[in-house]
MDAnalysis code that builds the backbone (N, CA, C; Angstrom):
import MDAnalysis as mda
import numpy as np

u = mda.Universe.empty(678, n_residues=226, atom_resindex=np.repeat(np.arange(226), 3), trajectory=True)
u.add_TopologyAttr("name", ["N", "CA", "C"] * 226)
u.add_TopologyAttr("resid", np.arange(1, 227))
u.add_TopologyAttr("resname", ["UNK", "UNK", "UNK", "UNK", "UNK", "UNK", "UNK", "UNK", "UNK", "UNK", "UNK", "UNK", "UNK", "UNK", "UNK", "UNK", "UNK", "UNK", "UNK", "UNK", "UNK", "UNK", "UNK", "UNK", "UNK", "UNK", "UNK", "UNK", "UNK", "UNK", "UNK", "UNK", "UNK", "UNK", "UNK", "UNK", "UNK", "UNK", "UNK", "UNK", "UNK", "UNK", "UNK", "UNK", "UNK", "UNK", "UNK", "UNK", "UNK", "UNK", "UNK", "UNK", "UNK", "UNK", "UNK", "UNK", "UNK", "UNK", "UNK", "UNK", "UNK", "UNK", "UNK", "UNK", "UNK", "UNK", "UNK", "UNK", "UNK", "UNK", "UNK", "UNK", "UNK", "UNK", "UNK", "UNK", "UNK", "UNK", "UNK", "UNK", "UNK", "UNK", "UNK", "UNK", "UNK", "UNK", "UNK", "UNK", "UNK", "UNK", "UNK", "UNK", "UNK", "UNK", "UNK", "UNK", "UNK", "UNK", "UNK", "UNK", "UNK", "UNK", "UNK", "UNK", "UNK", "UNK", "UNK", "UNK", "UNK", "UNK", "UNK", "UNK", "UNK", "UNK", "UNK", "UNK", "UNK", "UNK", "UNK", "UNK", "UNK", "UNK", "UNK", "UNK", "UNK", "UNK", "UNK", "UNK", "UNK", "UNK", "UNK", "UNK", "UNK", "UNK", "UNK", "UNK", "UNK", "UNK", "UNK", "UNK", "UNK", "UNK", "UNK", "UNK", "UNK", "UNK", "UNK", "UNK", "UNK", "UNK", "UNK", "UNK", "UNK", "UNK", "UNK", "UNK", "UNK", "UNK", "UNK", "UNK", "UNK", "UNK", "UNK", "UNK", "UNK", "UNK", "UNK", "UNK", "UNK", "UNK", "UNK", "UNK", "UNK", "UNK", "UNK", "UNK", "UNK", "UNK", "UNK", "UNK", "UNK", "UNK", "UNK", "UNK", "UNK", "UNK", "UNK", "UNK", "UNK", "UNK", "UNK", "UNK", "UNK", "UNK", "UNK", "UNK", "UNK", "UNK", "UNK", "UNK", "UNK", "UNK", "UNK", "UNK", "UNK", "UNK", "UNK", "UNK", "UNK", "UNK", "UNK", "UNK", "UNK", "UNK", "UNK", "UNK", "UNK", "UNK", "UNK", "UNK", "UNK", "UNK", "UNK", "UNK", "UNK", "UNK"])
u.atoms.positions = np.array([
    [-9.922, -8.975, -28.440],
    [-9.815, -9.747, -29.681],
    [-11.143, -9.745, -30.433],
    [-12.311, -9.960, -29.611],
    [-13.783, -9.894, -30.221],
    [-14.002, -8.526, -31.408],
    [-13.434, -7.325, -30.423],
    [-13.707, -6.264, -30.994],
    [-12.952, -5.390, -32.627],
    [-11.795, -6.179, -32.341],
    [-10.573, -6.677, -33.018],
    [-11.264, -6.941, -34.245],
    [-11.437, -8.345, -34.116],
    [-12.325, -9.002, -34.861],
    [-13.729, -8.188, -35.904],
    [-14.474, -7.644, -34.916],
    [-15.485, -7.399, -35.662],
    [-15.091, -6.062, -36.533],
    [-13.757, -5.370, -35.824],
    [-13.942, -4.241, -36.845],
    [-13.106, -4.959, -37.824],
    [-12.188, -5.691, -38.017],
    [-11.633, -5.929, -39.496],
    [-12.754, -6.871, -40.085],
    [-13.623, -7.681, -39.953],
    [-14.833, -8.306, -40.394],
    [-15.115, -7.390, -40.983],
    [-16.073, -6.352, -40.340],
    [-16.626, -5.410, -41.253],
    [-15.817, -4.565, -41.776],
    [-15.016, -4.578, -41.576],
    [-13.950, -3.438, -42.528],
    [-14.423, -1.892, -41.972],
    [-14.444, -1.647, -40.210],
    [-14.824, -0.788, -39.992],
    [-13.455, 0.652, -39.842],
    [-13.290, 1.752, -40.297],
    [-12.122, 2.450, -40.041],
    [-12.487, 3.951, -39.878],
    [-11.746, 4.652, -39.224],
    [-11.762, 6.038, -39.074],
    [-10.385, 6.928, -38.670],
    [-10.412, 8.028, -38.636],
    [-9.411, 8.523, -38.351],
    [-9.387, 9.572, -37.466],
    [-8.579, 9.064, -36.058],
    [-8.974, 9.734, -34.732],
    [-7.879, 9.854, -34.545],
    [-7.208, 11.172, -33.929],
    [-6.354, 11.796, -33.071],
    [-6.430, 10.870, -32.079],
    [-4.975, 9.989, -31.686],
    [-4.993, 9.117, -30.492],
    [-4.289, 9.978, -29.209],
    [-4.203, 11.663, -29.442],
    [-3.243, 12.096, -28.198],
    [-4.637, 12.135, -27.264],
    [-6.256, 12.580, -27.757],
    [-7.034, 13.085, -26.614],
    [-7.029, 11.167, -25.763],
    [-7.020, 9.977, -26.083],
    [-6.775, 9.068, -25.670],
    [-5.697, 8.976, -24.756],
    [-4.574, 9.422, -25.207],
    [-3.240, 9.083, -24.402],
    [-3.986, 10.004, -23.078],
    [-4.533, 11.665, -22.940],
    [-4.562, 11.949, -22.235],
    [-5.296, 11.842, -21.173],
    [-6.617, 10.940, -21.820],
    [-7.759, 10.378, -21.051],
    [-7.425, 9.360, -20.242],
    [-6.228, 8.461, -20.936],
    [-6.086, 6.703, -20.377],
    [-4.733, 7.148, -19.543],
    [-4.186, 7.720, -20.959],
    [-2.008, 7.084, -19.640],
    [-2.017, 8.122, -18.651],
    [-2.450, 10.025, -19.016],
    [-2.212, 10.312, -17.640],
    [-2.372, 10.167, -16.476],
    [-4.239, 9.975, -16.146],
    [-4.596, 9.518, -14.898],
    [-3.730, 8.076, -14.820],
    [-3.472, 7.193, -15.432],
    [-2.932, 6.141, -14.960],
    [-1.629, 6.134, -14.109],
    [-0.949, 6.498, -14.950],
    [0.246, 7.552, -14.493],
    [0.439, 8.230, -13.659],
    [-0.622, 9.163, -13.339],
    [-1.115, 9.587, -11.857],
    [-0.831, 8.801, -10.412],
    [-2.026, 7.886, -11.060],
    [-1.991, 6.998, -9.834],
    [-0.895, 6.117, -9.409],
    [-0.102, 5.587, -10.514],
    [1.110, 4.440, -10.430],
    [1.790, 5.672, -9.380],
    [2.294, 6.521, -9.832],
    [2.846, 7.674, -9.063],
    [2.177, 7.805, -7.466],
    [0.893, 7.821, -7.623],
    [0.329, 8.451, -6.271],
    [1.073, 7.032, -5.359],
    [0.753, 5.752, -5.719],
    [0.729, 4.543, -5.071],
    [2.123, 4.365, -4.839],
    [3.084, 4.579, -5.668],
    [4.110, 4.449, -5.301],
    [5.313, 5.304, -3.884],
    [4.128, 6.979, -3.929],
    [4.521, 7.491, -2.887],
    [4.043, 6.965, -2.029],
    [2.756, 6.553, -1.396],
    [2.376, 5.541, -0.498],
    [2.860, 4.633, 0.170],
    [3.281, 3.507, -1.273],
    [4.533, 2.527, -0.475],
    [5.621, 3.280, 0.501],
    [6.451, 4.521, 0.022],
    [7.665, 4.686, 0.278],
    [7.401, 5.947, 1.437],
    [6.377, 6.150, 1.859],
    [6.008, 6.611, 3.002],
    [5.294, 5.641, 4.063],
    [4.561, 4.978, 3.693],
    [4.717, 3.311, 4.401],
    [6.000, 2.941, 5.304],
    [7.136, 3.222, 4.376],
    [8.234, 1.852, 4.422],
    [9.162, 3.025, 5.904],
    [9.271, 4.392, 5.373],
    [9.585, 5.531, 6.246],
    [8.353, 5.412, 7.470],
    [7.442, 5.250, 7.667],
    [6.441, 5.132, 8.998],
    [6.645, 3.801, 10.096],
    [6.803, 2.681, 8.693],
    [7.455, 1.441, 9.859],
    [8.834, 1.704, 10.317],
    [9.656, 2.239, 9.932],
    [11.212, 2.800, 10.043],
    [11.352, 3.081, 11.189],
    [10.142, 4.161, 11.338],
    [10.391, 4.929, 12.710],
    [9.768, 4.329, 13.587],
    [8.781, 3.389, 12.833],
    [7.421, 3.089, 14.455],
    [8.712, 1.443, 14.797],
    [9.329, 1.178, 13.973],
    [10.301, 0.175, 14.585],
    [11.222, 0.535, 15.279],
    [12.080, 2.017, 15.047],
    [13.067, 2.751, 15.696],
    [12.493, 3.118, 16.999],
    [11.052, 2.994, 17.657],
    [10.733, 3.653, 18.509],
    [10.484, 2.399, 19.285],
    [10.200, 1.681, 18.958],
    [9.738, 0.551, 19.656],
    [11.094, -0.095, 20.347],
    [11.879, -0.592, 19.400],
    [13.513, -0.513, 19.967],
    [14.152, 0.098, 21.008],
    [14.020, 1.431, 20.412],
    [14.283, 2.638, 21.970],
    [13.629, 1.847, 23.096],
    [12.395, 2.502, 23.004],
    [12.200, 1.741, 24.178],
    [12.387, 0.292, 24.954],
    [12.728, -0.598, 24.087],
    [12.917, -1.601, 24.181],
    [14.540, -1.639, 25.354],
    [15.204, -0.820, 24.427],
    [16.425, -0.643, 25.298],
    [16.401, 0.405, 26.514],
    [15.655, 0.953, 26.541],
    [15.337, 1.965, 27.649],
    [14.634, 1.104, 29.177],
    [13.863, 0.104, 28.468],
    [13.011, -0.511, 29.884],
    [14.193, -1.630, 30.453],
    [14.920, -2.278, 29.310],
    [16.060, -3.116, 30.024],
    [17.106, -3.020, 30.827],
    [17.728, -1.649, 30.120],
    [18.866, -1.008, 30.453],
    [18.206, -0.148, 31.937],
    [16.987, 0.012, 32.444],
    [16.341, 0.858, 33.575],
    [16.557, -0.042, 34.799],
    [17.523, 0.788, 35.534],
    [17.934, 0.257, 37.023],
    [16.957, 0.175, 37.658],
    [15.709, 0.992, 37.684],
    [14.632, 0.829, 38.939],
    [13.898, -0.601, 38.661],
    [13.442, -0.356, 37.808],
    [12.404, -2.164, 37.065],
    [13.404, -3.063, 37.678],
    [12.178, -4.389, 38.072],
    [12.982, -5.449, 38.442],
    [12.872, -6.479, 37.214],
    [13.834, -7.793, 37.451],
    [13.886, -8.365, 36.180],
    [12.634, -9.002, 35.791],
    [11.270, -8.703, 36.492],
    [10.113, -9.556, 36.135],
    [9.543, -8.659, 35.791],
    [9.794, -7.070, 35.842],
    [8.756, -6.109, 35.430],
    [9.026, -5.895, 34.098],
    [10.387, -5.934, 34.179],
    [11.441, -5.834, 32.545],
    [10.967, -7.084, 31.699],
    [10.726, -8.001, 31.974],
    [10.283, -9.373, 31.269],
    [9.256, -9.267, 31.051],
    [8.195, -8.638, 32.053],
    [6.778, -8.655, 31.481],
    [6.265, -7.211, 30.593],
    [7.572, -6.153, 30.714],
    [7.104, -4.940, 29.448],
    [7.937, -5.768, 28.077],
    [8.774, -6.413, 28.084],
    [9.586, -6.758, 27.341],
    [8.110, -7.674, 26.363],
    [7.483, -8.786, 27.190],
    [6.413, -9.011, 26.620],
    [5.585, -8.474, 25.863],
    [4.936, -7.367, 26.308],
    [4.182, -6.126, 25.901],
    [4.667, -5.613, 24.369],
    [5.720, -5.651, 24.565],
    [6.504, -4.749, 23.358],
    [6.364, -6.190, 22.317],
    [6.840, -7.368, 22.436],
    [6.676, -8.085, 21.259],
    [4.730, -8.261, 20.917],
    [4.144, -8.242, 21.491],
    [2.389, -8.522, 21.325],
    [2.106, -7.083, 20.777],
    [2.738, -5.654, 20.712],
    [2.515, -4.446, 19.692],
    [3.026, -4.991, 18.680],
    [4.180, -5.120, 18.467],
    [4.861, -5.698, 17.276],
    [4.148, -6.528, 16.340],
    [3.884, -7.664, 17.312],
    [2.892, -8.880, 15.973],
    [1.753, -8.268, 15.861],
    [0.790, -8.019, 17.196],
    [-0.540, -7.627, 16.470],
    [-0.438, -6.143, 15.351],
    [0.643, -5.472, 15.180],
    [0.728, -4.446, 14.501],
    [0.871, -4.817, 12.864],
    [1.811, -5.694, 12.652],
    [2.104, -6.806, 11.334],
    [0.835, -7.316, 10.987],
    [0.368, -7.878, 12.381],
    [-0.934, -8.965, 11.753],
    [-2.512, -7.974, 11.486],
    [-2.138, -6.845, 11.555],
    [-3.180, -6.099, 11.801],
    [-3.112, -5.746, 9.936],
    [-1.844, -5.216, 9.667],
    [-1.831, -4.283, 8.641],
    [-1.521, -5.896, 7.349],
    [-1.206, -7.080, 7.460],
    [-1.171, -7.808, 7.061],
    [-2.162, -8.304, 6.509],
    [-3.225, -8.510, 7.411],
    [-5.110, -8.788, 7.318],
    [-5.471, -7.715, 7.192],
    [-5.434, -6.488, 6.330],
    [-6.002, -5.602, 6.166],
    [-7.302, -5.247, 6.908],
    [-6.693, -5.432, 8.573],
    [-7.963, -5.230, 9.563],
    [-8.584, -3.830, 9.302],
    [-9.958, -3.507, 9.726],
    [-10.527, -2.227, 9.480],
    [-10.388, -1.574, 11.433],
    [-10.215, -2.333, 12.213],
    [-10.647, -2.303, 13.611],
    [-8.844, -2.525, 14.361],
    [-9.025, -0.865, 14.644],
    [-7.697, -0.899, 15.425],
    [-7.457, -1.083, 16.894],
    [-8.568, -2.165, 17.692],
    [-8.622, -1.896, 18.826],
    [-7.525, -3.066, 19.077],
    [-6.908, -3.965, 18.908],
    [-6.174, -4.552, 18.818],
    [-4.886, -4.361, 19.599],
    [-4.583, -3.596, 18.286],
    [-3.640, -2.919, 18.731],
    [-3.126, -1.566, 19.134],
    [-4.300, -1.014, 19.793],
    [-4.455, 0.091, 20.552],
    [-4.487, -0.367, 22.166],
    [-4.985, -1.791, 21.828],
    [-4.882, -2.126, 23.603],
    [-3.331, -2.735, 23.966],
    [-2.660, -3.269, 23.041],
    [-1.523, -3.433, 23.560],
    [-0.756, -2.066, 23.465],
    [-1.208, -1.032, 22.471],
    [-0.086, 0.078, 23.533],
    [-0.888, 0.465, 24.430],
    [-2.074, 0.730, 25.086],
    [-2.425, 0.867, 26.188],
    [-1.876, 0.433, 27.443],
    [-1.780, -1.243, 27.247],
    [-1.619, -1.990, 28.017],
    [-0.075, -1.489, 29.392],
    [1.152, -1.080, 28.391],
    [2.108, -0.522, 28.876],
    [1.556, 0.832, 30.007],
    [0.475, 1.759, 28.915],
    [0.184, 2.739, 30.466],
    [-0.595, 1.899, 31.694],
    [-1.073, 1.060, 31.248],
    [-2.402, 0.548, 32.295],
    [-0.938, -0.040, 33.395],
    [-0.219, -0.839, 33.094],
    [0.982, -1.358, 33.574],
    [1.950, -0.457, 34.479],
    [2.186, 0.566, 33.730],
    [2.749, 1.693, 34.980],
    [1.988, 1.976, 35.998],
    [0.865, 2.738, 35.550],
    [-0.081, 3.142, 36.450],
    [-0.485, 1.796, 37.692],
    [-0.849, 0.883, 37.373],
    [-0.467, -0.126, 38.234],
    [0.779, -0.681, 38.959],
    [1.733, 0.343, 38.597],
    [2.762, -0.131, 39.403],
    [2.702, 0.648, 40.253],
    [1.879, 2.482, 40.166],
    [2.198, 3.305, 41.329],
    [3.295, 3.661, 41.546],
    [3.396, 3.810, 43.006],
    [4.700, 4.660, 43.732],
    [6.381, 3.882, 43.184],
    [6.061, 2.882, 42.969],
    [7.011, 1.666, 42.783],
    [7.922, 2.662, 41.413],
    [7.248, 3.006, 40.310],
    [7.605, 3.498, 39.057],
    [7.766, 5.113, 39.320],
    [8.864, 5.755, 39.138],
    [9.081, 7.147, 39.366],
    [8.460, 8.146, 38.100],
    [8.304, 8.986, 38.016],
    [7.460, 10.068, 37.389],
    [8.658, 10.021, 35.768],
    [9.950, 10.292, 36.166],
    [10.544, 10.228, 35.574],
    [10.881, 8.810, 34.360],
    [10.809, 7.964, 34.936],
    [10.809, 7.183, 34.040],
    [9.215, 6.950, 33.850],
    [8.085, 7.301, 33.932],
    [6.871, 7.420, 33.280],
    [6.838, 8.099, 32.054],
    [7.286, 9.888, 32.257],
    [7.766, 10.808, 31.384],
    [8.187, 10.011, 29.710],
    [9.444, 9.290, 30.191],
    [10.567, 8.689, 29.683],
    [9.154, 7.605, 28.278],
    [8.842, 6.790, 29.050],
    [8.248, 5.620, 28.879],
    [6.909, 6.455, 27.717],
    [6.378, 7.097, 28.086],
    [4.871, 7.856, 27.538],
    [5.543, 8.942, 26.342],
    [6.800, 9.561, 26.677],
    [7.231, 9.974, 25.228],
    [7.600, 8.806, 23.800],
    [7.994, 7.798, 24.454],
    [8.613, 6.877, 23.655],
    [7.039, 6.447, 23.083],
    [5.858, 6.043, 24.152],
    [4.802, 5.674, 23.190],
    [3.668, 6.305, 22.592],
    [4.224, 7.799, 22.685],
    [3.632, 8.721, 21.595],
    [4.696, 8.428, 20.439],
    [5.498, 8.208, 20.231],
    [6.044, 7.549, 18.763],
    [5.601, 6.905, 18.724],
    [5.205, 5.605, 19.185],
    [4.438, 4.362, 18.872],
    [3.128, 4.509, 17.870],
    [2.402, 5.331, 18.935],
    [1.136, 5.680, 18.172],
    [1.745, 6.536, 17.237],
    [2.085, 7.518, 17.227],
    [2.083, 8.058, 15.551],
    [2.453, 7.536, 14.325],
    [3.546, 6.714, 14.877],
    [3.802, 5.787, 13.623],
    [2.604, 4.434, 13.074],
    [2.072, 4.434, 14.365],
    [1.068, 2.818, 14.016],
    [-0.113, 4.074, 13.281],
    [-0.240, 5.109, 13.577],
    [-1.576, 5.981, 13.186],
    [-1.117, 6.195, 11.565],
    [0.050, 6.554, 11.428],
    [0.323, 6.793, 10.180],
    [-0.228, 5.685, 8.948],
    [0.451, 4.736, 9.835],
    [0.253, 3.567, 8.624],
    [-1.076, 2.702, 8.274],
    [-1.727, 2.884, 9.545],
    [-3.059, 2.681, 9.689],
    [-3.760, 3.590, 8.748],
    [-3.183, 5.167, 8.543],
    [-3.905, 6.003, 7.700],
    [-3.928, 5.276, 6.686],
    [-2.475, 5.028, 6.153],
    [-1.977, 4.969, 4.469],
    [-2.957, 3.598, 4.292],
    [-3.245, 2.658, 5.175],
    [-3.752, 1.142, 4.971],
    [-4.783, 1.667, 4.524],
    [-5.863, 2.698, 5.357],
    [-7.538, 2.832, 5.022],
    [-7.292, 3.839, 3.660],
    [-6.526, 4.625, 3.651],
    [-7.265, 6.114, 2.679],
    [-5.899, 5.491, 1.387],
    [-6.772, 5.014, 0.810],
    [-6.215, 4.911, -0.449],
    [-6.395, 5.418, -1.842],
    [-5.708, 5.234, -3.187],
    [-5.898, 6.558, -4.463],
    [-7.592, 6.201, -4.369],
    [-8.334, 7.392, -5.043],
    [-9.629, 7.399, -4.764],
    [-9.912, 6.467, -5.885],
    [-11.224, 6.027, -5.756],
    [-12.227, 4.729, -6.246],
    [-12.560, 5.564, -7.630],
    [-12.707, 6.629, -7.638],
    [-13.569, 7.125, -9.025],
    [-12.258, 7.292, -9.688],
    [-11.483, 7.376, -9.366],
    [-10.447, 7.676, -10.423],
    [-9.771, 6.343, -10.866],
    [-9.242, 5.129, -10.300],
    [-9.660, 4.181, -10.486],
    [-10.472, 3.503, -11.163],
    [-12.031, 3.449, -11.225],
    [-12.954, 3.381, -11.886],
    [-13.013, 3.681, -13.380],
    [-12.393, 5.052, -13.140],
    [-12.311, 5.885, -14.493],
    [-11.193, 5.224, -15.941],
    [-10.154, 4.947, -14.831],
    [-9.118, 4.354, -15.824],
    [-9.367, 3.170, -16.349],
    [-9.880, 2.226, -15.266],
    [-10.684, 0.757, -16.033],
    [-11.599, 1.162, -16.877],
    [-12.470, 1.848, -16.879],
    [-13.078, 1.713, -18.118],
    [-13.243, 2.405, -19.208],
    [-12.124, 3.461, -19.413],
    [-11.460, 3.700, -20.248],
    [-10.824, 2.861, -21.112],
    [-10.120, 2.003, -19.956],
    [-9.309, 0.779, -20.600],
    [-10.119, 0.291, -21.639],
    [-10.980, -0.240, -21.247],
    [-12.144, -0.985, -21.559],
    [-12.639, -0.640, -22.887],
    [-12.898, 0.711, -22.927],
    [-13.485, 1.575, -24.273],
    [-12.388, 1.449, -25.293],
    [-10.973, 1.474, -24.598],
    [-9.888, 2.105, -25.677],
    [-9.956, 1.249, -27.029],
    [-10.295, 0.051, -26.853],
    [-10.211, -0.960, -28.101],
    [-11.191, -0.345, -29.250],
    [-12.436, -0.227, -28.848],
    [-13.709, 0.446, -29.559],
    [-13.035, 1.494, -30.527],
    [-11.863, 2.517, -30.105],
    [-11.839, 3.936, -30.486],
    [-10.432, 3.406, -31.451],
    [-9.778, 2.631, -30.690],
    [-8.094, 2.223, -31.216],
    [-7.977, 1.298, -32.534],
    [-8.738, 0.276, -32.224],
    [-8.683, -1.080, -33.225],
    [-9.157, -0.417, -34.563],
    [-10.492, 0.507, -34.989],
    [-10.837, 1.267, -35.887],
    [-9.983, 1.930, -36.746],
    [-8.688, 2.896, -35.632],
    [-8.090, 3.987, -36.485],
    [-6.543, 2.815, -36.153],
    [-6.192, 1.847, -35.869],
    [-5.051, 1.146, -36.560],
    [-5.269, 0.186, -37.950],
    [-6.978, -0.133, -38.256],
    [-7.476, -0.708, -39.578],
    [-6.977, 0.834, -40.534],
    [-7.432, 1.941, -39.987],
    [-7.341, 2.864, -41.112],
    [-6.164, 3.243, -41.335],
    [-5.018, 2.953, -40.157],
    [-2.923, 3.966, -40.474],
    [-2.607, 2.547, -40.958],
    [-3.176, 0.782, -41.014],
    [-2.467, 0.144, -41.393],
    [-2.974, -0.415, -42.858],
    [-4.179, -0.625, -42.969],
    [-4.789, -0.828, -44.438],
    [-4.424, -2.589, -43.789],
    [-6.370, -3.285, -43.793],
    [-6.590, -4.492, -43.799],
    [-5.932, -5.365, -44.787],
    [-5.660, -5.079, -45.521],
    [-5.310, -5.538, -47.174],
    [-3.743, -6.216, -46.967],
    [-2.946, -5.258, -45.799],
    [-1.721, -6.073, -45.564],
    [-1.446, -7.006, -44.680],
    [-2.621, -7.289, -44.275],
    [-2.707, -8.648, -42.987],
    [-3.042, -8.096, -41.920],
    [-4.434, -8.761, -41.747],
    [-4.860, -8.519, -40.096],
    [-4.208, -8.610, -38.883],
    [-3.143, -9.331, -39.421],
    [-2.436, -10.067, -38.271],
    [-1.824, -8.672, -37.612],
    [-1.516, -7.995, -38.484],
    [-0.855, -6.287, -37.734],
    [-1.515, -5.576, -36.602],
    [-3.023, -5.675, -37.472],
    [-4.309, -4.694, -36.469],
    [-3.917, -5.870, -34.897],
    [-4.545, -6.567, -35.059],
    [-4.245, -7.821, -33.990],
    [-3.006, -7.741, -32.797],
    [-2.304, -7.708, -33.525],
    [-0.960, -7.768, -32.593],
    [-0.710, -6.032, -32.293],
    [-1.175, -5.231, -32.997],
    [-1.014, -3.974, -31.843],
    [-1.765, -3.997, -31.434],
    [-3.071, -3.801, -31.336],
    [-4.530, -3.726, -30.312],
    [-3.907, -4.617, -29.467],
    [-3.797, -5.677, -29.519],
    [-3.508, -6.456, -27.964],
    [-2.475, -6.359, -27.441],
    [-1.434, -5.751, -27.980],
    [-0.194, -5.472, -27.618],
    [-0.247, -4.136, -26.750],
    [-0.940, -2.708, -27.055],
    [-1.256, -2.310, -26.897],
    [-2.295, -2.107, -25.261],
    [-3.099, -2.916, -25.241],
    [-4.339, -3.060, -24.592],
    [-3.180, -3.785, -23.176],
    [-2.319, -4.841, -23.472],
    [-1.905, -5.493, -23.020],
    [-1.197, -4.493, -21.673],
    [-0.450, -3.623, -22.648],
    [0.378, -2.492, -22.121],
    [-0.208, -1.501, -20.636],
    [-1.543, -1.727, -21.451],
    [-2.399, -0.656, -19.924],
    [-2.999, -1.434, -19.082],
    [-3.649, -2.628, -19.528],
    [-4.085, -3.362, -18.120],
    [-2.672, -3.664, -17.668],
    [-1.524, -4.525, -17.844],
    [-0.627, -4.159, -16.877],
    [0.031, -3.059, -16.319],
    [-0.234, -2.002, -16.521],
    [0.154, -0.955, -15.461],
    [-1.118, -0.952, -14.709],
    [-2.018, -1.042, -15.089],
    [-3.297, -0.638, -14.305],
    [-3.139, -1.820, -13.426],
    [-2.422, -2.981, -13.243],
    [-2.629, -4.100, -12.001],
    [-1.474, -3.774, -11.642],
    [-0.362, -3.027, -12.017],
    [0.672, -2.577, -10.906],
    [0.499, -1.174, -9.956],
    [-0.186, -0.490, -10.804],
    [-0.933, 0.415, -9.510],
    [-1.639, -0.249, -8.666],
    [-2.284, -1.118, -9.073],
    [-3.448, -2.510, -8.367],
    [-2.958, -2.696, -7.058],
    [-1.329, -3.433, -7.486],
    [-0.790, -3.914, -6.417],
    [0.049, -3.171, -5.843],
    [0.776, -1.597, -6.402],
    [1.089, -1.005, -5.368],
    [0.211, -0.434, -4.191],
    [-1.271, -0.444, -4.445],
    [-1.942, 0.374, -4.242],
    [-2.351, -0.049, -2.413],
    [-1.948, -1.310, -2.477],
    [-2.009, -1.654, -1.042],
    [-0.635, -2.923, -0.545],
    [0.365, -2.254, -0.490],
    [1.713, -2.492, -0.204],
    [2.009, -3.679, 1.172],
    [0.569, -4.181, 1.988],
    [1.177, -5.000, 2.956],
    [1.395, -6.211, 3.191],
    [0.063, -6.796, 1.738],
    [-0.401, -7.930, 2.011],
    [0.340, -9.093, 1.297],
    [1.926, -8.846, 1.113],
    [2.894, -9.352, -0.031],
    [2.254, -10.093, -0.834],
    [1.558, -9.717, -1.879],
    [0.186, -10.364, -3.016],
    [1.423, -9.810, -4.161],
    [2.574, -9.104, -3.879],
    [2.874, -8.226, -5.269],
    [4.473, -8.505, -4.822],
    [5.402, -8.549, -6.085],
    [6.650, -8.185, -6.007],
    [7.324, -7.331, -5.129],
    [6.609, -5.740, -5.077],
    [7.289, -4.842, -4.709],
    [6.188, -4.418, -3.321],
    [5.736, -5.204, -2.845],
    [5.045, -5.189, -1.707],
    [6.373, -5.360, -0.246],
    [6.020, -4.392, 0.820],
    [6.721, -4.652, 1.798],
    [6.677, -5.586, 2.540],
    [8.081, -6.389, 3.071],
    [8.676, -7.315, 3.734],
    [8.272, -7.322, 5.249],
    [7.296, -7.576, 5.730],
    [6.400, -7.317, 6.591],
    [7.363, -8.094, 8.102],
    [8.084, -9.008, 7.870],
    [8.758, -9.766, 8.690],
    [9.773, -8.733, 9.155],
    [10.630, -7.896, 8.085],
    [11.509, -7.552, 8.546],
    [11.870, -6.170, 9.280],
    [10.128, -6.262, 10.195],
    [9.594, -5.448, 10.587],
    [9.634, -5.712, 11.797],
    [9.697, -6.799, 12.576],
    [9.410, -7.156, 14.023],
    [10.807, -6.791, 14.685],
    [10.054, -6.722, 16.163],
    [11.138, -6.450, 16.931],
    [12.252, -7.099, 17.557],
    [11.614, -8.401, 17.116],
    [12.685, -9.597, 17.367],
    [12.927, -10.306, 15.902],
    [13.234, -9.566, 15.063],
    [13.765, -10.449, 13.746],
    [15.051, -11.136, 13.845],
])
C-alpha cells in the first residue's frame, strides 16, 4: 500500500512488459507448489506402506504358533512404541532418528535374545518384514529433511517483494490516475494478495506433518492401533 501510495502521489508511470514478471514470479512459484505437492503425495504412499508393513507383521507374530503368549504381547508392544515414536518423530519435526531406529532395533535385539527358542525361519520371516519398516520410516524421514531448495524459495519471496515497485508504476500508466486511485489500489493488492497466498500454500505444503495446514496429513490415521 506504501508503495502504492507513493507512486500515485508522485504520479510515477512507465510502461513494462508484465510477461518477463509472470516468468520471474508465477513460474518458479508454480514450480514449487508443484514440487511440494508431489512430496505430500509420496509422503502419504510411504506411510501406506510403512503402515501395511507394520500390520503384516503385526499379524504374522500373533498368528505364529512357536511364540508364546508373553513373547507375542511383548513384540506386540514393540510394534505400538515404532508406531508412536514414528508419528511423534515426524510430527516434532525431529532432526535425530535414533529414536526410532532403536525401537526397530529393539525387535532384532529381542530375537537374538531369544536364541535357540526362535527358529531361523521365523527370524527370516520377521527381518524381511523389518526391512519394510525401515524403508518406509527412511523414506519419509528423507521427504521430512530434504525439502524444495532454500534459494529458490528465497528467490520467489523477494521477487514477491519487488513485484509492487515494477507493477503499481505500469497499472498508474494502462489505468490513468485521473480515473480514481482507488483502481491502481485494488489491483496492486489484489494482485500482490494473489502471490503471497500461493507462496504460503507452498509454505504449508512444503512440510505436510505438522497439521499447521488444511491439506497437511492426518497423522493419527496412521497408527497401528487406530
Amino acid at each position: 500500500m506504501l508503495i502504492t501510495f507513493l507512486t500515485v502521489f508522485y504520479e510515477v508511470e512507465f510502461d513494462i512488459d508484465l510477461t518477463l514478471l509472470s516468468i520471474a514470479i508465477v513460474f518458479p512459484l508454480v514450480f514449487s507448489i508443484r514440487g511440494s505437492f508431489r512430496r505430500r503425495e509420496k509422503a502419504l504412499q510411504h506411510f501406506s506402506q510403512f503402515r501395511s508393513a507394520l500390520k503384516t507383521l503385526d499379524y504374522y507374530i500373533t498368528s505364529n504358533r512357536v511364540l508364546s503368549a508373553t513373547q507375542k504381547g511383548e513384540m506386540e508392544a514393540m510394534l505400538s512404541t515404532i508406531s508412536d515414536r514414528t508419528i511423534a518423530h515426524l510430527g516434532n519435526n525431529h532432526q535425530s532418528t535414533r529414536e526410532v531406529d532403536n525401537s526397530i532395533n529393539a525387535i532384532k535385539n529381542y530375537l537374538l535374545d531369544l536364541g535357540a527358542a526362535a527358529p531361523e525361519k521365523l527370524k527370516d520371516r520377521i527381518y524381511k518384514y523389518l526391512n519394510d519398516l525401515h524403508e518406509g520410516f527412511e523414506n519419509l524421514n528423507a521427504i521430512n529433511i530434504h525439502r524444495t531448495p532454500v534459494s529458490l524459495k528465497a528467490y520467489c519471496l523477494l521477487f514477491i517483494y519487488i513485484f509492487p515497485l515494477i507493477y503499481a508504476p505500469t497499472i498508474v500508466y494502462n489505468t490513468h490516475v485521473a480515473l480514481g486511485a482507488f483502481i491502481v489500489y485494488f489491483i496492486v493488492l489484489l494482485t500482490q494478495f494473489i502471490l503471497i497466498t500461493l507462496y504460503n500454500i507452498q509454505d504449508q505444503l512444503e512440510y505436510p506433518f505438522d497439521d499447521d495446514g488444511l491439506d497437511d496429513i492426518k497423522l493419527e490415521n496412521f497408527r497401528i492401533d487406530r
